[in-house]
C-alpha positions, 0 to 999 in steps of 0.5 A: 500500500503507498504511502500517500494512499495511507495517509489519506485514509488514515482519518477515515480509517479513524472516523469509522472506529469512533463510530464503531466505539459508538454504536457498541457503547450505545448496544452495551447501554 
């Protein structure tokens, strides 16, 4: 994987797992 391409998904790539941290804090709740 190039390096620019890693970088340029890398806050995407973040995005998506506080999402996800959301949805199980919300299913746990």
């Amino acid at each position: 994987m190039p390096l620019p391409d890693f970088h340029v998904s890398e806050p995407f790539t973040l995005g998506i797992e506080l999402e996800m941290q959301v949805l199980i804090r919300r299913a746990m709740t």
